[in-house]
BARO-665142 format. One record per residue (C-alpha): z, x, y. Coordinates in steps of 0.5 Angstrom, whole numbers, plus 500, padded with zeros to 3 digits. Example, Ala and Ser with C-alpha at 12.3 -4.5 7.8 and 13.67 -1.06 7.14 Angstrom:
// BARO-665142
516525491/514527498/
END
This chain:
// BARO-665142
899195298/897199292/890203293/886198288/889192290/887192296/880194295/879188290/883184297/877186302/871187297/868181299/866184305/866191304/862191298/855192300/857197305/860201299/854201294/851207291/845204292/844203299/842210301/836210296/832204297/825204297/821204304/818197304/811198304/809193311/811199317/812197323/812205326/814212325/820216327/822222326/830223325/833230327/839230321/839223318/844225312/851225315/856221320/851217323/845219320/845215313/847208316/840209321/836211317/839205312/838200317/830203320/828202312/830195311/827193318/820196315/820203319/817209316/822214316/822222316/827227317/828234319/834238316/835244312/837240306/843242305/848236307/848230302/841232300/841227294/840221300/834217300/829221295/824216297/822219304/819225308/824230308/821236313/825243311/828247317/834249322/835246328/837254330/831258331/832265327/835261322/831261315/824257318/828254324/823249328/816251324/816244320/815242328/810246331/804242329/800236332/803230329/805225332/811220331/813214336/820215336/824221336/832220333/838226335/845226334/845233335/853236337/853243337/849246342/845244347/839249347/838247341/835239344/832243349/828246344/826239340/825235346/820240350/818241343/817233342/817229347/810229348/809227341/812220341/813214346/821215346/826220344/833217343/839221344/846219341/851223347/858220348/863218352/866225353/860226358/864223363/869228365/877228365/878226372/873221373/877218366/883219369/882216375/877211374/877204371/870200369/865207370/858206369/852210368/850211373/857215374/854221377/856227372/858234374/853240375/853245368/849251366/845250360/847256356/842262354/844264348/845260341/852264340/855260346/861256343/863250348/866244346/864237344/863234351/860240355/855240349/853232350/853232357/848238358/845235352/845228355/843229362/836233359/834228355/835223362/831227365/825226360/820220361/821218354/829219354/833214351/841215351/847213349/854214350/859211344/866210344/869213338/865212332/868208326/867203319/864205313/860211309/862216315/864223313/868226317/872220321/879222323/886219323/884217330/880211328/885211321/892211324/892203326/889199320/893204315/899204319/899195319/896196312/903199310/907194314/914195316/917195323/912199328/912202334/906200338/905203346/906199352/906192353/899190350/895190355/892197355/884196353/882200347/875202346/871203340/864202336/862200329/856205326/854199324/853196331/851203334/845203329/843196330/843198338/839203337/833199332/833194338/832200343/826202339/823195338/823194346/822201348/828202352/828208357/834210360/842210359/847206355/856206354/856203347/862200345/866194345/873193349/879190346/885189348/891193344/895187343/890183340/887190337/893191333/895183332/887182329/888189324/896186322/891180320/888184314/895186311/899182306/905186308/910183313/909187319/913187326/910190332/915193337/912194344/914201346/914201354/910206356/915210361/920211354/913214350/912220355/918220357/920223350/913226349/908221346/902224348/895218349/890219345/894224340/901221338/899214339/891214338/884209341/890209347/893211353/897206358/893204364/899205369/897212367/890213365/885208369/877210366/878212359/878206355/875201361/869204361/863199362/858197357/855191360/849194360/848194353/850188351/846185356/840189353/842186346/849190344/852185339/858187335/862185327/868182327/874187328/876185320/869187317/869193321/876196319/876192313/871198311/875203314/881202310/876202303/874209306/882211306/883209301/878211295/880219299/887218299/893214297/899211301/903218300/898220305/903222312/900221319/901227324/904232319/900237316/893237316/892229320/891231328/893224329/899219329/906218328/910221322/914216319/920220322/918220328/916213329/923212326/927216331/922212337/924206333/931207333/933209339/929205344/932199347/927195352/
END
């Protein structure tokens, strides 16, 4: 299906979230609270702050205006850098003012919350804080099924100096875990992070709706009852309004659990070109070098890996967690493919870190025998 085609085929879903408008609406003028957002331009950033401004909330961000800056002209916008010796780093903070919710996304590192939080933390009633599931470390994932959050995390070093290069989770761990601490901390640890406006997302969230969307025979992994875990930006920002309305304190997986079978199957359902799905046993797959999570993304066979995509998330649901249909939120990803990129686009070559290339899915293909 041609790029234009199928943006016309799901624009009665996807319209809304692609508008231009829907970043520069007006504050309504009946405010329910203020809060304060740490970024609030970027990945996650607009589509909180969207959902905080149509539910009444005056809203003020704090960043250094240099990430989509042209975003909500109509709000308070604080100047500054999260890195102390950099430009007027936290100066814009450092004053009496109060806020009854603090938002944080912050991924790099984590010296950086420490200084926010012991900076804020007594200026407001709660401080929400976006972790991750890669807190969690390998071994658990690997060994675990239906970890909680009140799996125990392993003992980190806050690092000394703002130079410290760590990766990914050890940032949102050590991050996560100071915030915990906090009387006012409330965090949150999604599962990979999809749907619309998000502008960095990766093949990993891409690979399957654009592979179903292309159609043909397709290599799919295991036999279709591996789970694969996910949450739609959507979803997380309407998690993280109910947070604020009942003054949650504490931690929250946040994600939906989808078998893959159905997963696939629901994601077929969005395409009009004829598709078939091919099991792949998952002993064939490693045998021949398939890596989960990378080759074959948002999976991992359960014979293999037992926690990665079983993690539980009841907690949230019962506190309110609620999810969009599967087609609403890959009918968005796919309209974000396809207005960056066309069907020449190659999976697992190149640039995209993710997925198979069609060659190489061929050769899984042809030489498979069940």
């Amino acid at each position: 299906m041609e790029r234009r085609n199928f943006i016309k085929s799901v624009g009665a879903i996807s319209t809304l979230s692609l508008s231009p408008t829907v970043f520069t609406k007006t504050v309504n003028l009946s405010k329910k609270g203020k809060i304060l957002i740490l970024g609030g331009t970027k990945f996650i950033g607009p589509v909180i702050v969207e959902q905080l401004i149509e539910a009444g909330y005056e809203v003020t961000l704090f960043n250094r205006g240099l990430t989509n800056p042209h975003l909500f002209p109509n709000i308070e916008k604080l100047r500054g850098d999260r890195y102390p010796a950099n430009g007027k780093g936290l100066t814009a903070l450092k004053t009496s003012r109060k806020w009854d919710v603090i938002i944080d996304t912050w991924a790099e590192n984590p010296l950086c919350v420490k200084d926010t939080l012991s900076l804020l933390q007594n200026r407001c009633k709660q401080y929400i804080y976006t972790s991750s599931m890669a807190v969690y470390p390998d071994q658990l994932l690997s060994t675990q099924s239906g970890i909680t959050e009140k799996a125990k995390l392993p003992t980190d070093n806050i690092p000394t100096n703002y130079n410290d290069s760590l990766n990914y989770g050890l940032n949102k761990r050590i991050a996560d875990k100071l915030v915990n601490h906090s009387s006012k901390g409330c965090v949150l640890r999604p599962h990979s992070i999809c749907g619309i406006a998000l502008d960095n997302i990766s093949d990993n969230q891409r690979y399957w709706p654009v592979r179903l969307q292309r159609g043909g025979e397709i290599a799919a992994p295991g036999d279709g009852g591996d789970t694969t875990q996910y949450i739609d930006v959507k979803d997380l920002a309407a998690f993280i309004l109910t947070c604020i309305e009942k003054r949650y304190i504490g931690t929250y997986n946040t994600f939906t659990t989808e078998r893959f079978d159905a997963y696939l199957y629901g994601l077929k359902s969005l395409s009009s070109n004829r598709s078939e799905l091919s099991w792949l046993s998952h002993e064939y797959l490693y045998k021949n070098n398939i890596r989960h999570y990378v080759d074959m993304p948002m999976w991992a066979a359960r014979q293999v890996v037992k926690g990665t995509f079983t993690i539980s998330s009841e907690k949230a649901i019962q506190a309110g967690l609620t999810f969009r249909p599967l087609s609403h939120t890959f009918s968005d990803v796919l309209a974000g493919f396809y207005q960056h990129e066309s069907n020449r686009y190659e999976f697992g070559v190149g640039e995209s870190k993710s997925g198979l290339s069609r060659q190489r899915e061929q050769q899984l293909l042809t030489h498979y025998q069940a």
